[in-house]
C-alpha positions, 0 to 999 in steps of 0.5 A, spaced: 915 359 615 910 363 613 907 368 618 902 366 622 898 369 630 903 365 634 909 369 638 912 373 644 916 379 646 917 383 651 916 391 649 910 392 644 915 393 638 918 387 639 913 383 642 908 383 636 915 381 631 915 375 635 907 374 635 909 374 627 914 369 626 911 364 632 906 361 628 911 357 625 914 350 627 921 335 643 923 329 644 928 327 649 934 330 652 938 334 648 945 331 645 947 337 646 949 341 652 953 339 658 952 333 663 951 334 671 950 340 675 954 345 670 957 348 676 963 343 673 966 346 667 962 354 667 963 359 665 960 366 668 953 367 669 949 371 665 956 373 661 958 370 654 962 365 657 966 363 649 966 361 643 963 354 646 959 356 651 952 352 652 955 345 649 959 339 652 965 342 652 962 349 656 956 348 659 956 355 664 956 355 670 948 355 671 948 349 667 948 352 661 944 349 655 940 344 659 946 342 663 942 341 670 936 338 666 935 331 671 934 325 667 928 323 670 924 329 670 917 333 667 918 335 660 919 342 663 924 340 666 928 336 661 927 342 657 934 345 654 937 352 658 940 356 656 942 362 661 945 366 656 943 369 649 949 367 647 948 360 648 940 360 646 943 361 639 949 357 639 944 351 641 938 353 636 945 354 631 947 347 632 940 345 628 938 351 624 942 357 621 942 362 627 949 366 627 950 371 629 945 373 633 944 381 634 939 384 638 936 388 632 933 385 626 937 385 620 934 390 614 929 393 621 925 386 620 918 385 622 916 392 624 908 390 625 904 384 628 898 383 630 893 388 634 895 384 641 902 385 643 905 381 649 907 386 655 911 385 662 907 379 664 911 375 659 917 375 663 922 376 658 928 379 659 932 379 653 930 378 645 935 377 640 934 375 632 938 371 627 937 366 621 938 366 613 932 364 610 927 367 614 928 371 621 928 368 627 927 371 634 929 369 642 927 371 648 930 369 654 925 368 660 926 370 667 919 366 670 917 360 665 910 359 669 909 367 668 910 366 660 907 361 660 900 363 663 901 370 659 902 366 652 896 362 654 892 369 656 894 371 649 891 365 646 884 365 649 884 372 647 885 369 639 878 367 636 879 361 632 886 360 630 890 354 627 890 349 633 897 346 632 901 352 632 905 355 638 911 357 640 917 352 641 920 353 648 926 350 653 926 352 660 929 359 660 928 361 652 922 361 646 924 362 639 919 363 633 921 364 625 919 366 619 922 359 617 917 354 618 924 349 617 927 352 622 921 350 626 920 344 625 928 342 626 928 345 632 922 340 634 926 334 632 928 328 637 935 330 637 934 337 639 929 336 645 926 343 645 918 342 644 912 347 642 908 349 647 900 349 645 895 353 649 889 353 644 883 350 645 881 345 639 889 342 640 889 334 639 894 331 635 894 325 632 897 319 635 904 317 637 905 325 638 906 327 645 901 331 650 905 332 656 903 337 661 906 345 661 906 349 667 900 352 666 893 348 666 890 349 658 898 349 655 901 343 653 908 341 650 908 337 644 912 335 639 906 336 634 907 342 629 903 344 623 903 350 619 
């Protein structure tokens, strides 16, 4: 995608690469990820739990790329999880270029961004960066409704802005792109993840979703405009 005023990170530097690269780009279930608790076939939480780890085959013991995600469910909640970096970007692999995955840009990356910078309220704990065409950076989220409240926060603080951008988010982590490709891939069906919208001035056109958030004023959509 091109640059745009939407993304998240945890320290000032990082923070702001990620406002950058959001502003590019869900559906049902994921068909990747485990099935059931994830307690089943785990893997350690919080460590790299091998080469398949947030797949079928592994979905890590704290339910791993939407592992513990009930069929039933808010939109939120059937959101994918990822519980680790590793699984986050093997996930995000499965629909657009993202391997490896290193916890620095290559060549040093967006070094600036927007004079707003995301801080500790965003509850991000770990940030990590992959992509061929375009960087594309993940964060993994310790409190949803906290990073969620702080986006919103962000958003509010923005005059005017592109009303159908927003960042795309499962329950325990968000990704943004220089890619708008890598956006919009990761907001088919077949991925599951959804874009969160918090602006104002949002209102897709018909057939799109509009699901609540966890927050009052954001919602999750499959809509996504560059």
């Amino acid at each position: 995608m091109h640059t745009r005023n939407t993304t998240v990170i945890a320290s000032a530097a990082v923070v702001a690469a990620l406002l950058t690269l959001t502003a590019c780009g869900g559906g049902e279930n994921p068909t990747v990820g485990g099935i059931g608790s994830g307690a089943e076939a785990g893997s350690g939480t919080g460590t790299d739990g091998g080469p398949h780890e947030g797949t079928l085959e592994n979905p890590t013991k704290n339910g791993g790329v939407n592992g513990s995600a009930p069929k039933d469910g808010t939109a939120f909640q059937k959101l994918p999880k990822a519980g680790t970096m590793a699984a986050a970007a093997r996930f995000i692999n499965g629909y657009t270029p993202c391997d490896p995955v290193s916890p620095k840009p290559k060549n040093g990356g967006p070094s600036s961004g927007p004079d707003t910078k995301f801080g500790p309220a965003f509850s991000v704990t770990e940030t990590g960066y992959c992509g061929r065409r375009g960087i594309t950076t993940i964060v993994l989220i310790k409190d949803p409704k906290a990073f969620q409240t702080a986006f919103k926060a962000e958003t509010d603080a923005k005059s005017g802005g592109n009303p159908n951008q927003g960042i795309v988010v499962g329950q325990d982590f968000a990704m943004g792109s220089e890619s708008s490709d890598a956006m919009s891939a990761l907001l088919r069906p077949q991925a599951g993840l959804l874009m969160l919208n918090c602006h104002p001035n949002f209102n897709p056109p018909s057939g799109f979703r509009k699901e609540p958030a966890l927050v009052k004023g954001c919602v999750l959509t499959d809509y996504y405009e560059d």
